[in-house]
N, C-alpha and C positions, 0 to 999 in steps of 0.2 A: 437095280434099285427095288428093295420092297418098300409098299407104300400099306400104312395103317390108316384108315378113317380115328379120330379120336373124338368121342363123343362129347367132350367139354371145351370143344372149339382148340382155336389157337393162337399164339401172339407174329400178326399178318407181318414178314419182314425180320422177323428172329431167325438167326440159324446156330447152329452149334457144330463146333467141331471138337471130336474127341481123338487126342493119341493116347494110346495105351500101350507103354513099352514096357521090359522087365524090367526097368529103374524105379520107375513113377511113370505117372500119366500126368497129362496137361487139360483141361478144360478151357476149349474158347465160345465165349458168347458174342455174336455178331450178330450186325443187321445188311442187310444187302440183297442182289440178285444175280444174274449172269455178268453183270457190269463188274462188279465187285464185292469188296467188303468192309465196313468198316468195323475193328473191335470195339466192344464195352467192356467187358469184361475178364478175366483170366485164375483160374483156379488150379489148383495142386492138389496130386494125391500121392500115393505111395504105389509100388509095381502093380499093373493092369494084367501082366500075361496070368491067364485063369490055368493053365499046364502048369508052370513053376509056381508060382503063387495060390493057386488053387481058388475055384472060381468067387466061394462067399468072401472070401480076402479082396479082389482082384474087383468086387462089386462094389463093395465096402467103399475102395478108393477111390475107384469111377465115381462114385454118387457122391462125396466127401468134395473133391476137386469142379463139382460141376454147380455146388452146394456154392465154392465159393465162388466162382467165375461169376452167377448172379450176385452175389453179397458186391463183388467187386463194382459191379455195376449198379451197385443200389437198386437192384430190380429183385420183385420177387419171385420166386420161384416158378414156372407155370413152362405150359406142352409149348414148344418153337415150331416153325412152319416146316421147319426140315433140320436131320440132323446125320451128319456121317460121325462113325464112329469107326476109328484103325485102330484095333488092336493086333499087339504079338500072339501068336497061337491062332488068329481065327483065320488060320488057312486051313485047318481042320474044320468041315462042315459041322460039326457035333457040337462045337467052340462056336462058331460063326450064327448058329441057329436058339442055343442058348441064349448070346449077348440079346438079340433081335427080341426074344422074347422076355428078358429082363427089360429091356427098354420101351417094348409098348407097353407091359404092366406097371410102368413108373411114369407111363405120359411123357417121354421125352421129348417126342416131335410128331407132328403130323405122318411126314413121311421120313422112314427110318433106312439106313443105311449101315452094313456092319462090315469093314472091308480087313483083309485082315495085315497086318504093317508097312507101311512104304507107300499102297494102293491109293492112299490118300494125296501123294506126293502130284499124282497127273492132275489133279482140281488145282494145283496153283497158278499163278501166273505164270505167262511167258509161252513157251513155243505149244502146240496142239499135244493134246492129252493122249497121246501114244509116244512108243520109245522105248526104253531104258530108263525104270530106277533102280539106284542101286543104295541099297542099305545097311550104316557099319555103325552100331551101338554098342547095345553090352552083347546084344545079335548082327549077325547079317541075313541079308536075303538078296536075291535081285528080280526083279518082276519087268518083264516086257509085253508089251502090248502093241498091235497092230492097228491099222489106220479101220479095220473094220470092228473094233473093238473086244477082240480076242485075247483074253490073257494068262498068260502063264507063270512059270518061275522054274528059278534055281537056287541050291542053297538053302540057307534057314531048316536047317536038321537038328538045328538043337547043338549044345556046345560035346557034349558028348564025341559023336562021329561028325560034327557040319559045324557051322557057324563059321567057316571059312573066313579070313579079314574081317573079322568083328573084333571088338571091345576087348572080349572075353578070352578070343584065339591069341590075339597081339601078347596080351598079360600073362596066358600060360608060357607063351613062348619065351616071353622077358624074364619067366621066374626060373625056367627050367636053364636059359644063359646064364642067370646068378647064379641056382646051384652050381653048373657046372664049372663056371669058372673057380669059386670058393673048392671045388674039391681037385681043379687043378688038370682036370680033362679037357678044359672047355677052354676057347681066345678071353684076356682079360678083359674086363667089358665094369663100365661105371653102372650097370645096373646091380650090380648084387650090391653097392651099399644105397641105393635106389631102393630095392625092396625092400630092406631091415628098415628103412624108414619108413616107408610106405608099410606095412604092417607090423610096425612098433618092434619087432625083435632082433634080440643081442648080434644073431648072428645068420647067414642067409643060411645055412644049417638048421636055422630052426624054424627054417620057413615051411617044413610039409608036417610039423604039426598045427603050427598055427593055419593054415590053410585046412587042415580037417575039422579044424574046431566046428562045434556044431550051427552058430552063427554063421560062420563064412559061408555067403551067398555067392553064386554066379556074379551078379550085381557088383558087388563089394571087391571081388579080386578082379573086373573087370575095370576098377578106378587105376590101377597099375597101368594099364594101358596109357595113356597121356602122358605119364611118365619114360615110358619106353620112347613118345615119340619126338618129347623135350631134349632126351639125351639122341635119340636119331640127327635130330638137325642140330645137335650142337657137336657132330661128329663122332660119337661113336659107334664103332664098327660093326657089332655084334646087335647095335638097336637099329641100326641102317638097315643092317642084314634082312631082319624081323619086320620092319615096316615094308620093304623091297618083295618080300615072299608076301607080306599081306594083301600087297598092290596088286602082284600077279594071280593069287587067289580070285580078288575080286574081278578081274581082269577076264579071267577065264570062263568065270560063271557068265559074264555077263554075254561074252563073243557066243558060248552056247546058247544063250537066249535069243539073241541075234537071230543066230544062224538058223534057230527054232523058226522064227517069223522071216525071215527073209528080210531083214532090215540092212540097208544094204549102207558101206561105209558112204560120210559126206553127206548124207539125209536123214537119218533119224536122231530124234532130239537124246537127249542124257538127263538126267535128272540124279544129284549125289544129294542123301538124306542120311541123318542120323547124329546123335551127337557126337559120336568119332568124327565119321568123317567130313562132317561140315565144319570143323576145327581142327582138324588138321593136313594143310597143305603138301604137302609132304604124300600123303597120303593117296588125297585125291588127285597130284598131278601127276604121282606116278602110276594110278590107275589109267588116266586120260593117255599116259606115255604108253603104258604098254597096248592098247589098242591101237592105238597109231602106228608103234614099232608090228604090231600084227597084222596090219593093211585094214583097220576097219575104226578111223576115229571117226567120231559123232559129228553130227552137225551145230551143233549147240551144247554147252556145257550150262546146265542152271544148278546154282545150291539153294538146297528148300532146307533152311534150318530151324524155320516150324513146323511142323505136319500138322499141329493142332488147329493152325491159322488155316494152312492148306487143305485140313478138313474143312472147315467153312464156309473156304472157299468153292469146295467142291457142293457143300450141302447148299451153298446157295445158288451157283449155279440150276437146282433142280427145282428152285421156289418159281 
């Protein structure tokens, strides 16, 4: 935790909690303590990660979504007693030291906190704040933490070489099925008229221009994903397939992180975050399966399908 003195006082019992994904961000305004929290507030922005979005963009939306969270609350604007903030990208120091210091030069809170995606996930309720989280959005990552409060990760390399069982991995993998099936090498699979839907073209043939188009974000071919995992449970075989390899992706990073801290099967908690995987079942219980089939399920399974709540929770905690 860094803690800022702020010379214009503060509002005693305010806490904020920031997620910052490469979708959008969410802004939560809460009042509370270690007991808990209750929201006022809630505000939107547009993508937070300052790497793909680039930091003045990614500031822009944070301060835009945190603008409305008090509007929401009909409260004005003013420094909170404590405030976390999880953004994508700030597991880079460079990132991580940045956000800290756009936020005490804008008065966000007394005491600031910048953690970087998922991190946020251990301040919510339910089992003690070590573990296992694991995180599948338009990113993935997994972060494990020990009873002394040691923390690590796996994963989260960006979709390039990493983002293993993300959003973003699911949706390539679902469009590279389309094409293949459309050119006849590949198992017939109801995703390739899935994708020409899912980005408006004639034919799945025309999907790798449209995917270079200069608009198509990470983000945006990351929305295919949910698609892939509609047609997984309604039995297709080739999106089974793709959801089944994302499970054990996830699966693997996370046993590594484990095995990193010594968290031993039967006793350490789980925590599944992200808007993939807190939506889709499918997903998350065949990540739960394959650790189990690996000799190491958890002791507890919680889904945090707010982190922004979950920041708050953790920022008030520190009040």
């Amino acid at each position: 935790m860094t803690a800022y003195p702020e010379s214009a006082g503060h509002a005693a019992g305010l806490v904020l909690g920031i997620d910052g994904g490469g979708s959008r961000c969410t802004a939560v305004l809460a009042e509370g303590n270690f007991a808990g929290v209750r929201e006022l507030g809630r505000g939107h922005g547009g993508p937070a990660n300052a790497v793909s979005a680039g930091f003045d963009r990614a500031a822009a939306n944070v301060a835009q979504a945190v603008a409305a969270a008090f509007a929401a609350a009909a409260r004005v604007s003013e420094p909170v007693a404590s405030a976390c903030l999880g953004f994508a990208g700030a597991g880079r120091f460079e990132i991580r030291d940045r956000w800290v210091a756009w936020a005490r030069d804008r008065h966000i809170a007394h005491r600031i906190e910048v953690v970087p995606d998922g991190v946020s996930a251990f301040g919510s309720s339910g089992p003690a704040a070590w573990g296992l989280v694991v995180v599948s959005g338009t990113g993935s990552i997994v972060w494990g933490r020990n009873p002394a409060g040691d923390l690590d990760r796996c994963g989260g390399r960006g979709g390039l070489i990493g983002d293993e069982g993300s959003g973003y991995a699911i949706a390539i993998a679902g469009l590279r099925a389309a094409v293949r099936s459309a050119d006849g090498w590949g198992p017939a699979t109801a995703l390739a008229e899935a994708a020409t839907r899912r980005f408006e073209v004639a034919a799945p043939t025309d999907l790798p221009a449209a995917l270079a188009a200069s608009e198509m974000t990470r983000g945006r071919i990351a929305t295919f994903a949910p698609d892939v995992v509609v047609l997984a449970e309604a039995g297709d075989a080739e999106a089974r397939r793709i959801i089944a390899e994302a499970a054990a992706d996830l699966g693997g990073q996370s046993l590594a992180v484990a095995r990193r801290f010594d968290l031993h099967a039967g006793e350490y908690p789980l925590r599944l975050t992200g808007g993939l995987l807190c939506h889709a079942p499918l997903l998350s219980d065949g990540l739960v399966a394959w650790l189990t089939a690996a000799g190491h399920a958890p002791a507890s399974v919680t889904l945090v399908p707010d982190l922004a709540l979950a920041a708050a929770s953790a920022a008030a905690r520190s009040v």
